[in-house]
C-alpha positions as CSV (number, residue, x, y, z in Angstrom):
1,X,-16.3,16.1,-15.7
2,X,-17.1,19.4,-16.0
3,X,-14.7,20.8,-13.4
4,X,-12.1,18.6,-15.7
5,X,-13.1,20.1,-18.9
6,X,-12.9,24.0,-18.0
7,X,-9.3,23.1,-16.4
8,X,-7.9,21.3,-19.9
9,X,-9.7,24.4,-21.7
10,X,-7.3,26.5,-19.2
11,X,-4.6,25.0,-19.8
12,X,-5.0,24.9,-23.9
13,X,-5.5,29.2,-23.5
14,X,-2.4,29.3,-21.6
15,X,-0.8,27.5,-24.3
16,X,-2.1,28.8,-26.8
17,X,-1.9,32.1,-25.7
18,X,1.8,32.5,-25.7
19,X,2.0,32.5,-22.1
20,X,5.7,32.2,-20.4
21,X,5.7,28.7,-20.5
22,X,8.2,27.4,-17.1
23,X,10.9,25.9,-18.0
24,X,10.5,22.1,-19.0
25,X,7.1,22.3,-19.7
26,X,5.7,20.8,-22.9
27,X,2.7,20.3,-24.7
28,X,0.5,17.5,-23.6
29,X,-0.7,16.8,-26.8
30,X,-3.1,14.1,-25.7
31,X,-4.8,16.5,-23.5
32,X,-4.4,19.2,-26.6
33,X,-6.2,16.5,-28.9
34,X,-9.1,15.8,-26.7
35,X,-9.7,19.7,-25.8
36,X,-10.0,20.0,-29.6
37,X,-12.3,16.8,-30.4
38,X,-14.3,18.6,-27.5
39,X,-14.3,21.7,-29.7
40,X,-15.1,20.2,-32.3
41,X,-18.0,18.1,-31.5
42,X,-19.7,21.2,-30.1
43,X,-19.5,22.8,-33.5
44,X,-20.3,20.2,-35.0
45,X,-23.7,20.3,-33.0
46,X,-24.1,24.1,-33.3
47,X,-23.8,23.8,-37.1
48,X,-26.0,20.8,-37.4
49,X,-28.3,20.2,-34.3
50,X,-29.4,17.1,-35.8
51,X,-25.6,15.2,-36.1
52,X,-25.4,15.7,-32.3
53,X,-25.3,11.7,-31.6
54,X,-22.3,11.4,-34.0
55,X,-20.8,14.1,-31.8
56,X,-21.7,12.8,-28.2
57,X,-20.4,9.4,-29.2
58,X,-17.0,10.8,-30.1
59,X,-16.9,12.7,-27.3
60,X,-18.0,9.5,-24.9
61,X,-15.0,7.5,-26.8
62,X,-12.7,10.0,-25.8
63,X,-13.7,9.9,-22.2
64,X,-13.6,6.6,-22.2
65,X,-10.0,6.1,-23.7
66,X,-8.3,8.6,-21.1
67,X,-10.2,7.6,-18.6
68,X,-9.1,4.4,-19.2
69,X,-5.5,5.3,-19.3
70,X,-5.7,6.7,-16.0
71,X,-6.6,3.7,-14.2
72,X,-3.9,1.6,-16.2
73,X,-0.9,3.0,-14.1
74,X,1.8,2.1,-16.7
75,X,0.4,4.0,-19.7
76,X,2.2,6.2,-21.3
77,X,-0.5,7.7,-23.3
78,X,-1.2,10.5,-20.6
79,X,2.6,11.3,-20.9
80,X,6.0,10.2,-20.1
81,X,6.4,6.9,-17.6
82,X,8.9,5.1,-15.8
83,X,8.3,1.7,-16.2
84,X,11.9,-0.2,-16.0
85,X,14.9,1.4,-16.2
86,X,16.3,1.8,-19.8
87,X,18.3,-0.5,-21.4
88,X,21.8,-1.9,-20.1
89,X,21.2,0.0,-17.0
90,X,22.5,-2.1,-14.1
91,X,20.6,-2.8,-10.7
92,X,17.5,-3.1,-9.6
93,X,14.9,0.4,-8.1
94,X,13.6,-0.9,-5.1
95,X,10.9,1.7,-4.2
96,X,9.1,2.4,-0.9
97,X,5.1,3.9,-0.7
98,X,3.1,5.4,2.1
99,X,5.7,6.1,4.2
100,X,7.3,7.2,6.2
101,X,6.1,5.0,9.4
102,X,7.8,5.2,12.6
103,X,6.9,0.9,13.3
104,X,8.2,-0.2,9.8
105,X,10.6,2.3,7.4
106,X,13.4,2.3,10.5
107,X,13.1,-1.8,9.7
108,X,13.2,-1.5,6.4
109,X,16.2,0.9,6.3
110,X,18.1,-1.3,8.4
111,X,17.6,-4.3,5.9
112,X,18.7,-2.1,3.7
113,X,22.1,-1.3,4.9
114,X,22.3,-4.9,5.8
115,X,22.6,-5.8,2.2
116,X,24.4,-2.6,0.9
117,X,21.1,-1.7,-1.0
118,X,19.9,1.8,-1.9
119,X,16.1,2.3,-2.6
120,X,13.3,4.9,-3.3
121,X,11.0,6.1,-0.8
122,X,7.6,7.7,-2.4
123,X,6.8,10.0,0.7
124,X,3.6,11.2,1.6
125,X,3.8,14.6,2.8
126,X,1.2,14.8,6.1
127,X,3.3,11.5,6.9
128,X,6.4,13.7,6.6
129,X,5.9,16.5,8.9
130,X,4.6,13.7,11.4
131,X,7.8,12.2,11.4
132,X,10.6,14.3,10.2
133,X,13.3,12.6,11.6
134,X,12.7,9.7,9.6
135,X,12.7,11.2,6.2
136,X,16.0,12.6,7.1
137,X,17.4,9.6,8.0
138,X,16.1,7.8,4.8
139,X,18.0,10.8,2.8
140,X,21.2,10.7,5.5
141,X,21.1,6.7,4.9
142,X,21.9,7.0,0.8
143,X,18.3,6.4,-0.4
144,X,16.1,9.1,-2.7
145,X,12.9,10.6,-0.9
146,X,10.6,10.9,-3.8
147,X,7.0,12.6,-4.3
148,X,4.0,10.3,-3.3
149,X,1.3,13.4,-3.3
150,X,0.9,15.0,-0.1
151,X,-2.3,13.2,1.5
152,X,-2.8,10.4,-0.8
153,X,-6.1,10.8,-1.3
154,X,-8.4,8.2,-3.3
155,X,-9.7,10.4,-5.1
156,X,-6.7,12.1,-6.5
157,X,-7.0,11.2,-10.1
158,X,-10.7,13.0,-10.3
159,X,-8.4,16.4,-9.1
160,X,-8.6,19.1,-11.3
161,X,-5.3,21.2,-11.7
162,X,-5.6,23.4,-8.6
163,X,-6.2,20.3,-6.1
164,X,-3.1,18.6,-8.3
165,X,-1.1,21.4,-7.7
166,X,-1.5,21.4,-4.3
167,X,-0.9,17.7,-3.9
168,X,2.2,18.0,-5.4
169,X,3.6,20.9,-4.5
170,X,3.1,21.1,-1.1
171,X,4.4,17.5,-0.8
172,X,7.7,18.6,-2.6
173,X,8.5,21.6,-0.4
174,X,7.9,19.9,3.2
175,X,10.1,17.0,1.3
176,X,12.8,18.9,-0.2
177,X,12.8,20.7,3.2
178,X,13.6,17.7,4.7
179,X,16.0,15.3,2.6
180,X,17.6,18.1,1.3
181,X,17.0,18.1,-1.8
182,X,13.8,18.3,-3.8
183,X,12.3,14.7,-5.1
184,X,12.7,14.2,-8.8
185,X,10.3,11.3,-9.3
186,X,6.4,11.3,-8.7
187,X,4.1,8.3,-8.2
188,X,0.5,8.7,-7.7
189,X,-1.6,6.9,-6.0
190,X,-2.4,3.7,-6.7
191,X,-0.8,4.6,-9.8
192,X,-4.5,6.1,-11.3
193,X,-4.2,9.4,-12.4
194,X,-5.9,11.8,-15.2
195,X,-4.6,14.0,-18.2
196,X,-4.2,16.9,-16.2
197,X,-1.5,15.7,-14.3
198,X,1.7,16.3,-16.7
199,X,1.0,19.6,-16.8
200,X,1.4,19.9,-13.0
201,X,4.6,17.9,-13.3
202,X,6.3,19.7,-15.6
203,X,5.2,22.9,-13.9
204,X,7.2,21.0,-10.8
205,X,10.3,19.5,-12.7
206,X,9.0,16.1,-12.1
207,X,9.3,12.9,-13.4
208,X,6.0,10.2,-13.1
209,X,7.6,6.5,-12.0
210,X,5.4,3.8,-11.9
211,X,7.0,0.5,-11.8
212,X,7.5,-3.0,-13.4
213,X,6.0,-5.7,-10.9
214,X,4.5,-4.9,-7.5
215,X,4.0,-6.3,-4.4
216,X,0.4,-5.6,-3.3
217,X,1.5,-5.6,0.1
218,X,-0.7,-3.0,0.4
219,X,-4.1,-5.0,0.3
220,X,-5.5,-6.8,3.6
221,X,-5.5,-10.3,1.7
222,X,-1.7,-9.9,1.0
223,X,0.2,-13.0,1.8
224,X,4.2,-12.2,1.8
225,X,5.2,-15.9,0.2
226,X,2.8,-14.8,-2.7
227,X,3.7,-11.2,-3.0
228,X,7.8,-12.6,-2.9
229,X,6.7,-14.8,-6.3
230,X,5.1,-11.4,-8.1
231,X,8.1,-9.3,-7.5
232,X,11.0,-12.4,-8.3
233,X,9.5,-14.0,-11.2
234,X,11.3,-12.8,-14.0
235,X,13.4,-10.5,-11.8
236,X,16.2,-8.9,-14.0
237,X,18.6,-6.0,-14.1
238,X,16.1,-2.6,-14.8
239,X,13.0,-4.1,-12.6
240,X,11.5,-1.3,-10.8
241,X,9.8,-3.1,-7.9
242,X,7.4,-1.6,-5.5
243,X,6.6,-2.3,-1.8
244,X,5.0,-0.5,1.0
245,X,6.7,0.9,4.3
246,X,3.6,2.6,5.1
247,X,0.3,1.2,5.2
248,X,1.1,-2.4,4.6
249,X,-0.4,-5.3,5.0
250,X,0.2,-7.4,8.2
251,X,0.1,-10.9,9.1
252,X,-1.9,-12.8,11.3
253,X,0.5,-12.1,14.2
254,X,0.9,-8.5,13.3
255,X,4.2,-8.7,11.5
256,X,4.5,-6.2,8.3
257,X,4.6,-8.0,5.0
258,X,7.3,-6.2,4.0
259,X,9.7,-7.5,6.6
260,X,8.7,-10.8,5.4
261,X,8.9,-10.2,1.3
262,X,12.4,-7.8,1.6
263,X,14.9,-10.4,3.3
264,X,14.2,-13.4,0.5
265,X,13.8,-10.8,-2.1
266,X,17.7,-9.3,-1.4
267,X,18.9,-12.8,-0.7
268,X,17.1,-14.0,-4.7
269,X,18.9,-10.2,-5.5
270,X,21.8,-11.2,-4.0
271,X,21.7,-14.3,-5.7
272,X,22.0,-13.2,-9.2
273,X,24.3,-10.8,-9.2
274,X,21.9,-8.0,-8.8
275,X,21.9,-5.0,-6.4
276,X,19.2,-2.6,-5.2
277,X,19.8,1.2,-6.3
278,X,17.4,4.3,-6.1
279,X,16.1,6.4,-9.1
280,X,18.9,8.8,-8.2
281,X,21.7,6.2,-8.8
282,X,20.2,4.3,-11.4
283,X,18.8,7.3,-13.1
284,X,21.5,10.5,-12.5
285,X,20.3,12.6,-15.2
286,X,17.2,14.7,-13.6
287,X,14.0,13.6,-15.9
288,X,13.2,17.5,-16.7
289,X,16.5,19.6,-16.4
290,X,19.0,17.2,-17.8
291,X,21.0,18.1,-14.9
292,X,23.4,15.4,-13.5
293,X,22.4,14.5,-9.8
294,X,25.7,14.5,-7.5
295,X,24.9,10.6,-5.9
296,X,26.4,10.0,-9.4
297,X,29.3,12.0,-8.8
298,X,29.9,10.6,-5.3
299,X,28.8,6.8,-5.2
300,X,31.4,7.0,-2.1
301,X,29.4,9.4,0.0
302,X,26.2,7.9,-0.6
303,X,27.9,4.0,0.4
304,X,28.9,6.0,3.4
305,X,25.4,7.6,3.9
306,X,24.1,4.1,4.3
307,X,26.5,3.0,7.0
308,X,24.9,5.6,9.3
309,X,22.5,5.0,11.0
310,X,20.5,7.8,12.3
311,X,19.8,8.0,15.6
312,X,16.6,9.6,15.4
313,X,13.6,8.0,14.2
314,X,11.1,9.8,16.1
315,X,8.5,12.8,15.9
């Protein structure tokens, strides 16, 4: 707590200082308010010693309501958050964590071009390096490689801003590096994060995407017939679903629940009219520069990036 309070007092100086502020960046006035109730409880206590309970249980309320927000992964109170794709927008954002894995993302891809789907793939970035050839063929294939932090830790939402930073950025060089471009959307872990982290994404021209239904593929109990209803139920055009290439759940003979739930789910898809796009295609305008992203501007190449396969998906 205390590491976290001397970072948010950091980042209100910097602010408040007049510092260059990078491009994109904004305020995060949430974080702004709390640094000053913070403030302002302690003079509060300085001027009156004896009003200090008043003061601690602001200050305890305020902990409590961002720390709160953090472990509810579609807030929006910590800042901007993908939740479903806006209004009218067609398709549905099938997205990919924990990859990639040289057993299941080569699967998955290939399902993929089966049913003339695109998708999002939340990289980790240790993952990456280990298997470079398949991140490149995800990217080669049509689909957006996207920022999943860069060792996934648990503890990632108790971070301060130098540990975010790092998470981040090193995940988005070894991953621009790689697809080719630099990822535009973030996801954190488990979706749990803390109010320091939209400073580090504006600071990287990122986007935060959680999603509207997920799988829980991830958990050891996962059944796929189960995790199937969750995502379909209710299934419309602007769902933004999210499954696991890496470190999924398997079933009693060792099979990955995804290559169970992502058949049915593109047949149901299929079934009413829907089809599976990535961020990039659904979404073309970047969320921090405004800048129109060119698998817009050539649907073509990216249909034709899926027909390939790559050859490689090794080390």
């Amino acid at each position: 707590m205390v590491a976290a309070w001397r970072d948010a007092c950091a980042v209100r100086r910097r602010l408040a200082g007049g510092a260059p502020a990078l491009e994109h960046r904004r305020v995060n006035r949430v974080l702004a308010a709390s640094v000053g109730l913070h403030a302002a409880c302690l003079a509060t206590v300085l001027a009156a010693p004896r009003r200090w309970r008043p003061a601690l249980a602001a200050v305890a309320v305020n902990q409590a309501v961002l720390t709160g927000a953090g472990l509810w992964p579609r807030s929006r109170l910590l800042g901007p958050n993908l939740t479903r794709l806006p209004a009218a927008t067609p398709g549905i954002v099938l997205s990919f964590d924990d990859g990639p894995d040289p057993e299941v993302t080569p699967r998955v891809l290939d399902l993929l071009d089966d049913a003339g789907a695109t998708a999002s793939f939340f990289c980790i970035g240790q993952r990456a390096r280990a298997f470079p050839a398949l991140v490149r063929d995800i990217a080669r294939r049509g689909h957006s490689v996207e920022n999943h932090t860069d060792h996934h830790y648990r503890h990632f939402a108790a971070l301060g801003l130098p540990g975010l930073r790092r998470e981040v950025r090193q995940a988005q060089a070894v991953l621009a590096d790689l697809a080719g471009r630099p990822p535009r959307w973030f996801r954190a872990p488990m979706g749990l994060r803390n109010p320091l982290l939209q400073t580090v994404l504006d600071e990287a021209g990122l986007g935060l995407a959680s999603w509207t239904r997920r799988a829980l593929d991830g958990a050891r109990s996962c059944h796929a017939e189960a995790a199937l209803r969750r995502l379909a139920t209710g299934l419309a055009a602007g769902d933004v679903l999210l499954l696991h290439d890496g470190n999924c759940a398997h079933d009693a003979d060792g099979v990955p629940a995804v290559l169970e739930i992502l058949p049915p789910l593109l047949q149901r898809m299929r079934a009413l009219g829907l089809s599976g796009v990535s961020l990039e295609m659904a979404l073309p305008v970047h969320p921090a520069t405004g800048s129109r992203s060119a698998a817009a501007a050539a649907p073509a190449d990216a249909a034709a990036g899926r027909s390939r396969r790559g050859a490689g998906a090794s080390r």
